[in-house]
N, C-alpha and C positions, 0 to 999 in steps of 0.2 A: 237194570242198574249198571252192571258191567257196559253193556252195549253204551249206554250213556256217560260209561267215564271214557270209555273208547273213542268214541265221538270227540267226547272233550280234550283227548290228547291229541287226536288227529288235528283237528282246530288248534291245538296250543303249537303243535309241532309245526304247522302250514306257516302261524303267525312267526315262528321263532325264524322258519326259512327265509322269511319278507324281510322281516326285522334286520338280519343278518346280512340281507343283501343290501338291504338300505343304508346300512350301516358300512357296507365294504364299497358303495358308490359313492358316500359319501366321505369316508376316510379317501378314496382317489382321488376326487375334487378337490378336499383338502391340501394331501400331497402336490396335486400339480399346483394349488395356490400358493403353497410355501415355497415350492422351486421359483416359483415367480417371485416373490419376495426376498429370498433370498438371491437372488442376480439381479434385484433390484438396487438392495442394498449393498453389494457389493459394488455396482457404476456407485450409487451416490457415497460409499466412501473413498471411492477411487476419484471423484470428482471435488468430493471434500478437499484431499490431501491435496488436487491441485490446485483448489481455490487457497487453502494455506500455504503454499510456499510462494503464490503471487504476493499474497499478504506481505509474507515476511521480504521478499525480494523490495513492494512497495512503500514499504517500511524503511529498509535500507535505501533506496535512494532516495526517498523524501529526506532521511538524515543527511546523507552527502548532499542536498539540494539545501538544507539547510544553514551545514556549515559553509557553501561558499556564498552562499547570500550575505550570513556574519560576516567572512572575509571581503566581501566587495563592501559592504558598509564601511567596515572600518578600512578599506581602503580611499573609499570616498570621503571619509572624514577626515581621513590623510591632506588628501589631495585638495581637499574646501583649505584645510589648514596653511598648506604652501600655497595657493594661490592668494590667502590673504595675506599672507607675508611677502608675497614676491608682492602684490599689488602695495601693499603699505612701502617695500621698499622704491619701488618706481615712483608713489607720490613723493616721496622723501628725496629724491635725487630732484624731478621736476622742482619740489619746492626751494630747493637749495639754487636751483639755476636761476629762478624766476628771482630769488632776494640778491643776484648778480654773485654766487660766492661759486666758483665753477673744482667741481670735484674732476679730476682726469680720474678715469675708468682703465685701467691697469687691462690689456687682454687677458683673459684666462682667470681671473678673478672673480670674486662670489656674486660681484655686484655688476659684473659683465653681464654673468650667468642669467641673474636676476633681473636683468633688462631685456635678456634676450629671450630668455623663457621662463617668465613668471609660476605655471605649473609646473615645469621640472621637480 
């Protein structure tokens, strides 16, 4: 019976050896898997932060891309504006000539201006 618990330790002891080694090859494995993932995750944060400051860079010029498209709007609404009124004044002078009533155009005046260059 001795001899046989003997046995039995030798066997428990052989398995604990396996065990232990299994156990130490495979915490290695582990470790180098986590070194890998960790310098994995460190590029993809590192690649994060440069996708976010494109972001924000894209962001700020979509804004300025913004505001001057507002400002060319209302500069062309501007511009639609005076060219209607320079055009309404140039019919106004033609119609005045055609009813034989003749206006003299002063040089330097609004209505020079406005014949001369309607969108000014």
């Amino acid at each position: 019976m001795l001899e046989m618990q003997h046995n039995q330790m030798m066997t428990d002891l052989k398995r604990m050896s396996q065990d232990i080694s299994e156990a130490l090859s495979k915490c290695q494995h582990l470790t180098k898997e986590n070194q890998l993932y960790c310098c994995r995750n460190c590029h993809l944060l590192i690649e994060s932060n440069l996708i976010q400051h494109k972001v924000r860079m894209l962001w700020k010029e979509n804004r300025q891309l913004l505001r001057k498209q507002i400002a060319l709007e209302e500069c062309n609404i501007k511009t639609k504006i005076l060219c209607k009124e320079g055009s309404q004044k140039i019919k106004d002078e033609y119609s005045r000539q055609a009813t034989g009533k003749q206006i003299i155009v002063v040089p330097g005046s609004k209505e020079e201006a406005a014949m001369s260059n309607p969108c000014a």
